[in-house]
MIBA-125284 format. One line per field, with one value per residue: residue number from 1; z, x, y of N, C-alpha, C in turn; residue in three letters. Coordinates in Angstrom, 3 decimals, padded with zeros to 6 digits. Layout:
BEGIN
i (NUM|...) $
nw (Z|...) $
nu (X|...) $
nv (Y|...) $
caw (Z|...) $
cau (X|...) $
cav (Y|...) $
cw (Z|...) $
cu (X|...) $
cv (Y|...) $
aa (ala|...) $
***
This chain:
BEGIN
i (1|2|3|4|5|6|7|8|9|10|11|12|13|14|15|16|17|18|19|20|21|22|23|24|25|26|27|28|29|30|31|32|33|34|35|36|37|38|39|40|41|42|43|44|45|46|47|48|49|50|51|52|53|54|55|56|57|58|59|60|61|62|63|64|65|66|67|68|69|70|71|72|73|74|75|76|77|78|79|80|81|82|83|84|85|86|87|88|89|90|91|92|93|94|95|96|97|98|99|100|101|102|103|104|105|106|107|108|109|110|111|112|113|114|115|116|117|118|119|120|121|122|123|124|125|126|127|128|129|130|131|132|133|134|135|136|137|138|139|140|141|142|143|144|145|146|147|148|149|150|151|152|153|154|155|156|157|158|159|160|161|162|163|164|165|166|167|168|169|170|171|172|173|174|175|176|177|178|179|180|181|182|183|184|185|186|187|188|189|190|191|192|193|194|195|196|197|198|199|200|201|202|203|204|205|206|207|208|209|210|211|212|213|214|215|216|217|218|219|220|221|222|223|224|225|226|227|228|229|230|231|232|233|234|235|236|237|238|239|240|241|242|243|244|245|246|247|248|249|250|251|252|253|254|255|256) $
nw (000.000|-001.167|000.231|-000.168|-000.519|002.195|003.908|002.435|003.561|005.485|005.738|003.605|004.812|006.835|005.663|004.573|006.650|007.548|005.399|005.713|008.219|007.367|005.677|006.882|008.578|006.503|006.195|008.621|008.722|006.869|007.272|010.008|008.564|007.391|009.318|010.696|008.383|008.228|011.080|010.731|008.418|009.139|011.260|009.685|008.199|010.555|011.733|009.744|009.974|012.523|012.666|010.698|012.285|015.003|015.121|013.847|015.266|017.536|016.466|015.427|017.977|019.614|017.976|019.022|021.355|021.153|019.952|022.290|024.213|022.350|022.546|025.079|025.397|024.390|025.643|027.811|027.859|029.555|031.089|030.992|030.950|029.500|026.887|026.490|026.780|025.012|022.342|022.778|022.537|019.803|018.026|018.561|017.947|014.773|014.107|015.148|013.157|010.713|011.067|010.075|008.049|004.743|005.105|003.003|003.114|004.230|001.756|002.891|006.311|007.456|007.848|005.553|004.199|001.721|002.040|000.238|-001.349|000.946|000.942|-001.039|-000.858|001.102|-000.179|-001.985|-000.611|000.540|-001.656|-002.572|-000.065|001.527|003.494|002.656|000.995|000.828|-000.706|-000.690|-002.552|-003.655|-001.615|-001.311|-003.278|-002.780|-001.218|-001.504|-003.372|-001.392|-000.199|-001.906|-001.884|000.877|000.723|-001.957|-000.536|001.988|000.709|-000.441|-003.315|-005.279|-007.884|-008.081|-006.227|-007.389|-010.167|-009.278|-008.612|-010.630|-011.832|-010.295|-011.533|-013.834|-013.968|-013.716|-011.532|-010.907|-009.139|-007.841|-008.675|-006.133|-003.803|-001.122|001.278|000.859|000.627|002.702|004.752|003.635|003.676|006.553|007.423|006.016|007.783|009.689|009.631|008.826|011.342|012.954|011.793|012.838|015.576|015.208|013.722|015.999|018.262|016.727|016.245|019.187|019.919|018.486|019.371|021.837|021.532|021.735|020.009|019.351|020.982|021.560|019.110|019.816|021.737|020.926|018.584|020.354|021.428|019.122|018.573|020.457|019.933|020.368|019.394|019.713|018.949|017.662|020.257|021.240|019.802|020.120|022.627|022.516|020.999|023.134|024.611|022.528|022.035|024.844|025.090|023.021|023.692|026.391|024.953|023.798|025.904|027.208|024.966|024.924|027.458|027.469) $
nu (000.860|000.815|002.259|001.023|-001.842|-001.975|-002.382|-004.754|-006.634|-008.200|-009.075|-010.816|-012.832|-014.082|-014.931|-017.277|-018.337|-018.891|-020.399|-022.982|-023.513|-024.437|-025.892|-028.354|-028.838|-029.359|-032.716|-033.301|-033.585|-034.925|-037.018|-037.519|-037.137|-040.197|-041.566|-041.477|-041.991|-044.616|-045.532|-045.010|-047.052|-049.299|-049.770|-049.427|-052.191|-053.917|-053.459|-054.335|-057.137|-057.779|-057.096|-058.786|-061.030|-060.885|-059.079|-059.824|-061.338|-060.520|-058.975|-061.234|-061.836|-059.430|-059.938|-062.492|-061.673|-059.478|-061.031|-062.209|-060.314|-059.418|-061.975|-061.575|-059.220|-059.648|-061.821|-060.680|-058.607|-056.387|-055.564|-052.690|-052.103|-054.302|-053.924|-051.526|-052.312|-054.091|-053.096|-051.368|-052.979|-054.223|-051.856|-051.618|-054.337|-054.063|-051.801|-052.882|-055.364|-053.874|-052.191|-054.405|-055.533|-056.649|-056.006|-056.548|-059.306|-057.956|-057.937|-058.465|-059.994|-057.612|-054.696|-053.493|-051.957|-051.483|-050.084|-049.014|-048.089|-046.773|-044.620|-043.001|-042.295|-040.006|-038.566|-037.603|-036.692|-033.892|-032.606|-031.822|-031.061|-029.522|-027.100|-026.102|-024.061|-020.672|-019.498|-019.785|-021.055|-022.655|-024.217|-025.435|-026.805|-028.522|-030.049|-031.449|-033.365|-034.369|-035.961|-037.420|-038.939|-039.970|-041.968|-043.754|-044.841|-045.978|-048.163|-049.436|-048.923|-048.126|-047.309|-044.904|-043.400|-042.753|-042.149|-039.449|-038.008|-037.715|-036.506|-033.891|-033.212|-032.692|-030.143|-026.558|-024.420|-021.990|-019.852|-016.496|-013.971|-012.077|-009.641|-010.136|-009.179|-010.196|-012.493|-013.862|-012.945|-014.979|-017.533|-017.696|-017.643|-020.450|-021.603|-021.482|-022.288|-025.299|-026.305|-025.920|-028.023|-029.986|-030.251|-030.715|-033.635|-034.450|-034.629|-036.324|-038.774|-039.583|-039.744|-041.400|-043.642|-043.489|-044.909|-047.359|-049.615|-049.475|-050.314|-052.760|-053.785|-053.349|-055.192|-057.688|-058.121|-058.354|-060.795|-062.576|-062.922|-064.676|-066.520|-067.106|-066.602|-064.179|-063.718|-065.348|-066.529|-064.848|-065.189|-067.509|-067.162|-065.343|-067.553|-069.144|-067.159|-066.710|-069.286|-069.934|-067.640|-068.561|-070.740|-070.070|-068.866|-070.617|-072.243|-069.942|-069.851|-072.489|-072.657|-071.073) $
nv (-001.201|002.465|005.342|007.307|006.306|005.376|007.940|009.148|007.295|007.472|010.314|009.582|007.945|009.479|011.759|009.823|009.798|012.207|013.170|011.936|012.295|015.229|015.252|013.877|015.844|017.837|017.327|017.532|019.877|021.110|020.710|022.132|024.813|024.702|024.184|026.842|028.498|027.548|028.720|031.695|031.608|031.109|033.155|035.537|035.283|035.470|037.434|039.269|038.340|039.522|042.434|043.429|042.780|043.139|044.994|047.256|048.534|049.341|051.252|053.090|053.204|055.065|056.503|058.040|058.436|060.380|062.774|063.298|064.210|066.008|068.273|068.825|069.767|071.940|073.179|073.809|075.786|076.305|074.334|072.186|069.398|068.329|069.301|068.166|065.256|065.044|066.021|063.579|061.224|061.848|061.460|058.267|057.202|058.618|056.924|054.654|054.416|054.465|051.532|050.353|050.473|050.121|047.019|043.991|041.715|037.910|035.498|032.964|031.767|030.106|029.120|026.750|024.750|022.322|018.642|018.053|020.709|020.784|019.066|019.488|022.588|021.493|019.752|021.644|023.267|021.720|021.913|024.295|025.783|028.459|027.994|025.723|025.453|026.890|029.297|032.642|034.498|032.526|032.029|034.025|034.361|031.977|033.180|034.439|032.920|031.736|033.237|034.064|031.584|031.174|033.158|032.683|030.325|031.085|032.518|030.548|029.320|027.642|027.487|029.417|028.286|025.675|027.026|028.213|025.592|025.048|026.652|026.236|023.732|024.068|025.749|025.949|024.660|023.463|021.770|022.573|020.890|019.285|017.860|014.954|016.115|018.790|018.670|017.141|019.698|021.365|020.418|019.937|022.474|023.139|021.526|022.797|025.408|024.843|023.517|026.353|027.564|026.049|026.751|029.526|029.060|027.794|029.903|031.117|030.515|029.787|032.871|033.693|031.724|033.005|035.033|037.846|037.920|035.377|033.980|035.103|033.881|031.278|030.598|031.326|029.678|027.480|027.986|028.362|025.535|024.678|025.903|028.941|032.317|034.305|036.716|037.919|038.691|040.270|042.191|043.310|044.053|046.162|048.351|048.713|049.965|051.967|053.676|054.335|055.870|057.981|058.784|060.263|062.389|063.486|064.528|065.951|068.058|069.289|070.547|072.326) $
caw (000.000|-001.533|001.346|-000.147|-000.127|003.830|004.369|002.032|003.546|007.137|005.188|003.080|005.761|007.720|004.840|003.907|007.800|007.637|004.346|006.050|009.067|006.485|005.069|008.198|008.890|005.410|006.039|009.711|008.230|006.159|008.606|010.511|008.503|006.546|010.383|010.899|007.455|008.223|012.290|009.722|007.569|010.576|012.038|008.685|008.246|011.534|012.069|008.977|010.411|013.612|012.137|009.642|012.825|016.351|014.829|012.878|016.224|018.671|015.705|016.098|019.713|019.639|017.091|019.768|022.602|020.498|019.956|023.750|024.554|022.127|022.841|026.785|025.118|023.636|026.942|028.959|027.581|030.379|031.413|029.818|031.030|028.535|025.606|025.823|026.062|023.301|021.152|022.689|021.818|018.400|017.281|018.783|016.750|013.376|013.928|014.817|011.481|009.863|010.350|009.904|006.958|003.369|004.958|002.712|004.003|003.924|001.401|003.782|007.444|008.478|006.876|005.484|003.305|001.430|002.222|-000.889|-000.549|002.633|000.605|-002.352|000.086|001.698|-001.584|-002.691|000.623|000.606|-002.610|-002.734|000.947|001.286|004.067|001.888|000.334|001.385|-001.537|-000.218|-003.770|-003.879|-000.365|-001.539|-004.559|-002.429|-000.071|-002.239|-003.800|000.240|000.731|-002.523|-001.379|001.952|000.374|-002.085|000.310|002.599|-000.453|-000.777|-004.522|-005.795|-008.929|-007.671|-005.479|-009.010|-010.503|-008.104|-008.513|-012.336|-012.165|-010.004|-012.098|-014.842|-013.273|-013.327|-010.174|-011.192|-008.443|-007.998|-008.120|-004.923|-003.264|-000.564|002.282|001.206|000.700|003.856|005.627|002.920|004.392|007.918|007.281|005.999|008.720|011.424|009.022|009.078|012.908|013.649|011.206|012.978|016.809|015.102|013.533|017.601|018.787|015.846|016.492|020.755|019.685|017.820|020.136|023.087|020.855|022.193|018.428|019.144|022.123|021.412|018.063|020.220|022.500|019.871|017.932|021.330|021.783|018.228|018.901|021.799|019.363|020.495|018.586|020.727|017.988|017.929|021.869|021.548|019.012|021.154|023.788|022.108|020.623|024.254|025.267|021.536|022.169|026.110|025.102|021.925|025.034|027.301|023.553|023.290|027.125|027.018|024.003|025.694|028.797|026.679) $
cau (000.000|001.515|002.322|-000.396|-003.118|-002.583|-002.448|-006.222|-008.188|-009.066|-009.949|-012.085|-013.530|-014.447|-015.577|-018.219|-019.183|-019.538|-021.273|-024.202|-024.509|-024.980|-027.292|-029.582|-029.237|-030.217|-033.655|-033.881|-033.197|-035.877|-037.868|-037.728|-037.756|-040.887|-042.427|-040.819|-042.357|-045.898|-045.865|-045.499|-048.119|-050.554|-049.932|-049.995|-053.923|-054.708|-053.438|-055.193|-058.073|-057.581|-056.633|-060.024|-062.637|-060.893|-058.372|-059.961|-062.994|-059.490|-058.912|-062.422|-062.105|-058.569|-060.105|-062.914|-061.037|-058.459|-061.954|-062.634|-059.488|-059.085|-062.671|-061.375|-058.125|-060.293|-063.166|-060.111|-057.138|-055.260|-055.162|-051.779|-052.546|-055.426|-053.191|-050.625|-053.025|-054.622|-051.864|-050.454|-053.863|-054.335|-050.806|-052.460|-055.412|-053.406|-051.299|-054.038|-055.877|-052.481|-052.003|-055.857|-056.174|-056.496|-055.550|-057.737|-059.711|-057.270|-058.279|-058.782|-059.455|-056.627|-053.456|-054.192|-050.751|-051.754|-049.679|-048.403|-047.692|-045.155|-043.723|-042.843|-040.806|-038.893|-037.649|-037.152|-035.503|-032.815|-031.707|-031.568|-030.957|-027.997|-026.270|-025.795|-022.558|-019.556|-019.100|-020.292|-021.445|-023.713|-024.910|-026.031|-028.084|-029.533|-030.425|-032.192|-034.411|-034.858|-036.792|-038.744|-039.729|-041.325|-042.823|-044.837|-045.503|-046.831|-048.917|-049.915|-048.719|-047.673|-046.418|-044.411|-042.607|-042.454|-040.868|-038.526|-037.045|-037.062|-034.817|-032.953|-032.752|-031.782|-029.175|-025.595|-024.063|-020.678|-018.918|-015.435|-013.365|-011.382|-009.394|-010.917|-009.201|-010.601|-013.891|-014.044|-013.356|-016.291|-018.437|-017.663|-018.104|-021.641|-022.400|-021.409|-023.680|-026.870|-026.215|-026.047|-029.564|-030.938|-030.178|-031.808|-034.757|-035.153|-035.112|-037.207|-039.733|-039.316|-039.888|-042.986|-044.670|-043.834|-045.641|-048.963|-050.449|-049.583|-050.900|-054.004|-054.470|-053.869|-056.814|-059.067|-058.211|-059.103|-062.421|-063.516|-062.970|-065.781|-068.131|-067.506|-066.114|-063.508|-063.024|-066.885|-066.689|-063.841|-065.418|-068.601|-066.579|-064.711|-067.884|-069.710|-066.588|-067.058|-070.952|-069.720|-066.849|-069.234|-071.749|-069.231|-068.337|-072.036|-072.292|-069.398|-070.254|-073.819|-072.284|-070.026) $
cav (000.000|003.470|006.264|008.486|005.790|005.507|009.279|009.515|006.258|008.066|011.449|009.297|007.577|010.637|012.276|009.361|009.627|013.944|013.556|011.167|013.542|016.279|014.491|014.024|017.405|018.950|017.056|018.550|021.798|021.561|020.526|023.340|025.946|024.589|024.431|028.526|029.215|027.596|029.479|032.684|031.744|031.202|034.396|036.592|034.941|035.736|039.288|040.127|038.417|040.564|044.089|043.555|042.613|043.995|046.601|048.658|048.668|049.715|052.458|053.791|053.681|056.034|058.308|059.280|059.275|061.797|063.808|063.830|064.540|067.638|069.049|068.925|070.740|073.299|073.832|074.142|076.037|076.462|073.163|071.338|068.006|068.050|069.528|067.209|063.853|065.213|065.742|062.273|060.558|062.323|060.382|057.233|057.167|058.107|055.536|052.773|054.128|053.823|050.016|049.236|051.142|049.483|045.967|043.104|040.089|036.925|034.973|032.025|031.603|029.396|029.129|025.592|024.281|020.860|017.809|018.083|021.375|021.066|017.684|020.355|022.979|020.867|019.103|022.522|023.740|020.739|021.757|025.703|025.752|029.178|027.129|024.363|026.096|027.744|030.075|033.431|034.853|031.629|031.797|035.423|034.042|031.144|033.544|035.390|032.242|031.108|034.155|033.848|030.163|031.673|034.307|031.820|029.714|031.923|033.165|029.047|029.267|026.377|027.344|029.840|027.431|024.742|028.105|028.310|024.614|024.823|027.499|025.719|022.911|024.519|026.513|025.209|023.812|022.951|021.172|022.765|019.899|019.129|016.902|014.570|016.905|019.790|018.380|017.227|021.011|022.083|019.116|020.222|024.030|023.028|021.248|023.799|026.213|024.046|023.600|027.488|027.945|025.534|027.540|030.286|028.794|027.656|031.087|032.669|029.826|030.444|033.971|033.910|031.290|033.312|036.775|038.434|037.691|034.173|033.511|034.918|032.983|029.567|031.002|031.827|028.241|026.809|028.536|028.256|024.362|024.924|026.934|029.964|033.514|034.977|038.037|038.609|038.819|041.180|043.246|043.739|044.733|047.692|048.865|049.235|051.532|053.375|054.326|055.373|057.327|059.151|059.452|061.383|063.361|064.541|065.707|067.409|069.360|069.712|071.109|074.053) $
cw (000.000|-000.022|001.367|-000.207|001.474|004.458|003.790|002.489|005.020|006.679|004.434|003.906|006.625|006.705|004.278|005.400|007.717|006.528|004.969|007.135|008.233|006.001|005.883|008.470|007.852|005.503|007.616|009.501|007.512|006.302|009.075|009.630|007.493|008.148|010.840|010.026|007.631|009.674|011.390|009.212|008.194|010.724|010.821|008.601|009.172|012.041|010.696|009.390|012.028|013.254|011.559|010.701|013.853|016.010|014.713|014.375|017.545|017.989|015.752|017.322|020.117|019.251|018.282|020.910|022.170|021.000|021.298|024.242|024.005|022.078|024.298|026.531|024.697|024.919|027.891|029.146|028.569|031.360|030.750|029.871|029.871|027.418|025.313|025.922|024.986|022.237|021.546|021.873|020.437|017.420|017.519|017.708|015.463|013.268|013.719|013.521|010.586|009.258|010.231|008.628|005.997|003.901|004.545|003.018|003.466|003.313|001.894|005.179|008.061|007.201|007.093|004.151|003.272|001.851|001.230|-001.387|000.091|001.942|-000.601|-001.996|000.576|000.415|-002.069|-001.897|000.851|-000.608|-002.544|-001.183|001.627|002.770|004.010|001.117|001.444|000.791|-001.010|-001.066|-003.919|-003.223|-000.532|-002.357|-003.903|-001.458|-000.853|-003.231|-002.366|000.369|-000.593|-002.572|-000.255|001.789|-000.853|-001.377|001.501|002.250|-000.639|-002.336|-004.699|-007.036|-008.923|-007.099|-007.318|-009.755|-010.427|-008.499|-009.978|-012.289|-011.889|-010.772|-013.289|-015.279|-013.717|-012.516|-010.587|-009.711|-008.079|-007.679|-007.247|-004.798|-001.563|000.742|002.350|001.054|001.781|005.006|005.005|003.405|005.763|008.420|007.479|006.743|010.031|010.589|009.623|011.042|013.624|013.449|011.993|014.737|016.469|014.950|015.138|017.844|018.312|016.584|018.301|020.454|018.953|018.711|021.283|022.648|021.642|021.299|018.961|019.762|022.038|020.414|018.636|020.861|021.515|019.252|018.552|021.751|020.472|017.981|019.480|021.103|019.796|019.791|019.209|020.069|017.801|018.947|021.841|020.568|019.779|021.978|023.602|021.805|021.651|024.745|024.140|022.145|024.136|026.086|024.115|023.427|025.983|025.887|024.007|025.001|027.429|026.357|024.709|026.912|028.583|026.526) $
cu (000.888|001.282|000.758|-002.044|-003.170|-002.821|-004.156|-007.277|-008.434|-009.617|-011.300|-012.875|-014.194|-015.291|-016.899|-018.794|-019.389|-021.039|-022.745|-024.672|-025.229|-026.265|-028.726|-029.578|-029.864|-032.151|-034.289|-034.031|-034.386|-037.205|-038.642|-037.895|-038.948|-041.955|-042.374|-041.973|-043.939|-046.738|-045.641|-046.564|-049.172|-050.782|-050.474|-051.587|-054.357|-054.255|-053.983|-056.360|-058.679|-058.221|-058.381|-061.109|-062.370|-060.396|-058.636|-061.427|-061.719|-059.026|-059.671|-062.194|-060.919|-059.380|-061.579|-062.894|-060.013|-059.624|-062.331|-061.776|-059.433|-060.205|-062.248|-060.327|-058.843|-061.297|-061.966|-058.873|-056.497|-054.797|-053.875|-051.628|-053.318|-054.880|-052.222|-051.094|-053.805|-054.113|-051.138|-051.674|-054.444|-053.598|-051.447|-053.253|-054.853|-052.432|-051.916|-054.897|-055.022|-052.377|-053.441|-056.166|-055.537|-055.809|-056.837|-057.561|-058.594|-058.551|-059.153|-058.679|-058.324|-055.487|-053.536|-053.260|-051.434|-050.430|-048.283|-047.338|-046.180|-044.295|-042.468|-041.690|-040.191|-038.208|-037.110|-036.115|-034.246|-031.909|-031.329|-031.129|-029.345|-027.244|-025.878|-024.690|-021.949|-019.340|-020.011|-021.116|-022.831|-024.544|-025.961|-027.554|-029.191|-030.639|-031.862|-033.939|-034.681|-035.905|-038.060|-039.714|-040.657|-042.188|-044.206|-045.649|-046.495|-048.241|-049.802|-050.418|-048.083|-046.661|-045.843|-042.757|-042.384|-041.910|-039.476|-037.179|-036.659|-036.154|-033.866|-032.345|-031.590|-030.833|-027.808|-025.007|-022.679|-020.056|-017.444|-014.806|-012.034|-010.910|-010.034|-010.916|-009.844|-012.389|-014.694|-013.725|-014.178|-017.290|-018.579|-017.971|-019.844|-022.380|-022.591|-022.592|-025.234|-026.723|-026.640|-027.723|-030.441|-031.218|-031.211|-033.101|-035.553|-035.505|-036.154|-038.503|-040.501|-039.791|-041.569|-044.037|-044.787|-044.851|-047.253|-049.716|-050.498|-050.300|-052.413|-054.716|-054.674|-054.895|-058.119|-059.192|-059.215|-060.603|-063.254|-063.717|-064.226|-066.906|-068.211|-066.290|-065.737|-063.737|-064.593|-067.444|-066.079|-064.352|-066.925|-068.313|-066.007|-066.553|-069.069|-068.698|-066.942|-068.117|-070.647|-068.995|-067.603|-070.155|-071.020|-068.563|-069.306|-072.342|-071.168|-069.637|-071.917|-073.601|-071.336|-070.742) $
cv (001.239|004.207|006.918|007.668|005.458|006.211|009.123|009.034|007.359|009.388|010.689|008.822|008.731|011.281|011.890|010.031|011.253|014.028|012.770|012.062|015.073|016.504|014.541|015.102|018.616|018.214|017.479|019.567|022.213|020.963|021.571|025.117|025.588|024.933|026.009|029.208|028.506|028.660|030.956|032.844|031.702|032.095|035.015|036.658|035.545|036.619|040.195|039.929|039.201|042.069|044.151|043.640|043.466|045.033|047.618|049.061|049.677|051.226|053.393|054.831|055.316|057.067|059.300|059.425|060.407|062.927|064.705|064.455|066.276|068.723|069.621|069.717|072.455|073.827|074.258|074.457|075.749|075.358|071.991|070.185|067.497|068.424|068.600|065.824|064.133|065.148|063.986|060.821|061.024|061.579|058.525|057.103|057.468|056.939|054.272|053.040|053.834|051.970|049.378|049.242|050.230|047.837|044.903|041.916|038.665|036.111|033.377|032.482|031.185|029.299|027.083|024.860|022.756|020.063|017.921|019.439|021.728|020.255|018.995|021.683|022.575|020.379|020.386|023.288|023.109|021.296|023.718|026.315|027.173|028.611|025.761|024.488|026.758|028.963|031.205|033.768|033.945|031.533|032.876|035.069|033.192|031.840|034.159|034.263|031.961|032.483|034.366|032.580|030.330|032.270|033.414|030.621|030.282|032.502|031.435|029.425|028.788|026.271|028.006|029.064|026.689|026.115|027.914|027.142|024.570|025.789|026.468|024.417|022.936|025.208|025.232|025.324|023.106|022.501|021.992|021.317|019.609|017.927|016.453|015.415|018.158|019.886|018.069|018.412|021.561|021.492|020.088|022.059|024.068|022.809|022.100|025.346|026.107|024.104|025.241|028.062|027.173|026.366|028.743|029.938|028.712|028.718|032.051|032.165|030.219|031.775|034.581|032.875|032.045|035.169|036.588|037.979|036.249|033.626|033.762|034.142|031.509|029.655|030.580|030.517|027.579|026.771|028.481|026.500|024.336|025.661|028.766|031.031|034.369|036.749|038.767|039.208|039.904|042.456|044.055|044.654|046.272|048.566|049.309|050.453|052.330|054.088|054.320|056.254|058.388|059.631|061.033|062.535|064.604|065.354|066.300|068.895|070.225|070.502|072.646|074.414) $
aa (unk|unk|unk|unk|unk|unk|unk|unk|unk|unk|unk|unk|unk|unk|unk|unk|unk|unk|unk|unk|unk|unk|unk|unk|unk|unk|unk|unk|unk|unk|unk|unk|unk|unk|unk|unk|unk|unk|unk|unk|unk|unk|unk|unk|unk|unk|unk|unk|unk|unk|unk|unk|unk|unk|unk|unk|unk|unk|unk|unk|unk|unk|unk|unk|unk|unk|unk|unk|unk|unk|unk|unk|unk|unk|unk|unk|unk|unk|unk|unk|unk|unk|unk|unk|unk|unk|unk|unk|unk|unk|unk|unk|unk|unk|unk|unk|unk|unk|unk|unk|unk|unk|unk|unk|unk|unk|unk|unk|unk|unk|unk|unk|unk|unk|unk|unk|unk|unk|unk|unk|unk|unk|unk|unk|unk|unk|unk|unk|unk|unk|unk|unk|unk|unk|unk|unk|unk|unk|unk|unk|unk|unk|unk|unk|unk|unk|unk|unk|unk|unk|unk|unk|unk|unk|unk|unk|unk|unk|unk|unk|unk|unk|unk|unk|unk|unk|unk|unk|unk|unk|unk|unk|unk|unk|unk|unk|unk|unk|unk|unk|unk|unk|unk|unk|unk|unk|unk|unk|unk|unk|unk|unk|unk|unk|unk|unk|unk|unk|unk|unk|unk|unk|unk|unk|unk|unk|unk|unk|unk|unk|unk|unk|unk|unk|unk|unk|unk|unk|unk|unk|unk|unk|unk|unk|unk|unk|unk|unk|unk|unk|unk|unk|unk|unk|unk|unk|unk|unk|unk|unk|unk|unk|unk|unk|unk|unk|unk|unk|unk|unk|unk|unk|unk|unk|unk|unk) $
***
């Protein structure tokens, strides 16, 4: 046995064993962020279905407590308590008409990805995946189809995504060709990649289950399980303080 075939067999050997953890890890990877990119697609549905029933009722409500506020600015110049919650609730209320305004009804209630679907990003996530290279330049480009894969998916457009992979197919992917040592620190790069994406994905995920939005959508899931319409409850509710705060409007003005 030559020198240089006893120096190559333990790189190759190592190298088959990196390339198999790789392996298991590009199918966790795309795992998780297909589960990242459906806890997205949940929420988006259901903060449009929010913004559209309670929002725009919490927008209302600002705009006539602003009113109360800056008639009470106006009955009572010399009061600056009442000038500066007026001016502080005036920004309030344009703001909450801000994000209510012009947002349209989600096409669907529930963010509701077919089977087929989820099977279809992940195959497409394994392969376009920008921590699946080393080459920075490439990582750039993948990065750049990774964010148009969430974005049709999110959209639950199918052919968007089937887009997506025909490019990629028809893309060339040249290999650089290497020797087995340096294939194996490109191997091992990859894998400490995928490893760090996957710490994040934890924290984004951790991050969006522990959100106010979130928490109330698992509520509301829970209660529309049970028959009942948390967002109908909640819209009730604002629109008993509206018609008390217009009340306290009209006897103010009645009282000037």
């Amino acid at each position: 046995m030559s020198a240089l075939t006893q120096l190559s067999t333990p790189d190759t050997a190592e190298l088959r064993r990196k390339k198999a953890d790789l392996t298991r890890l590009e199918q966790t990877l795309a795992e998780n962020e297909l589960l990242l990119s459906t806890y997205n697609g949940e929420l988006h549905i259901f903060e449009k279905r929010y913004n559209q029933r309670v929002g725009i009722k919490y927008a209302e409500l600002d705009e006539v407590k602003a009113r109360i506020l800056e008639l009470a600015a106006v009955f009572f110049p010399n009061q600056r308590e009442f000038q500066a919650e007026a001016e502080f609730a005036r920004e309030q209320a344009n703001s909450s008409a801000g994000e209510t305004q012009g947002i349209p009804l989600p096409r669907e209630d529930k963010f509701t990805p077919t089977e087929d679907l989820r099977k279809l990003y992940r195959e497409v996530a394994k392969k376009i995946h920008p921590d699946l290279t080393t080459d920075l330049k490439e990582r750039e480009r993948r990065h750049d189809l990774m964010a148009r894969l969430n974005k049709a998916y999110d959209a639950l457009e199918e052919e968007k995504i089937r887009a997506i992979l025909q490019d990629w197919e028809e893309g060339v992917h040249n290999e650089e060709e290497l020797g087995v040592g340096a294939r194996l620190v490109k191997t091992i790069r990859k894998i400490a990649q995928v490893r760090q994406r996957l710490g994040l994905i934890k924290v984004e995920i951790e991050r969006l289950q522990n959100s106010e939005m979130f928490k109330l959508k698992e509520r509301i899931d829970i209660a529309e399980k049970e028959g009942r319409d948390v967002l109908a409850e909640m819209v009730s509710e604002i629109e008993e303080k509206i018609e008390s705060t217009k009340a306290k409007v009209r006897k103010l003005a009645m009282d000037a």
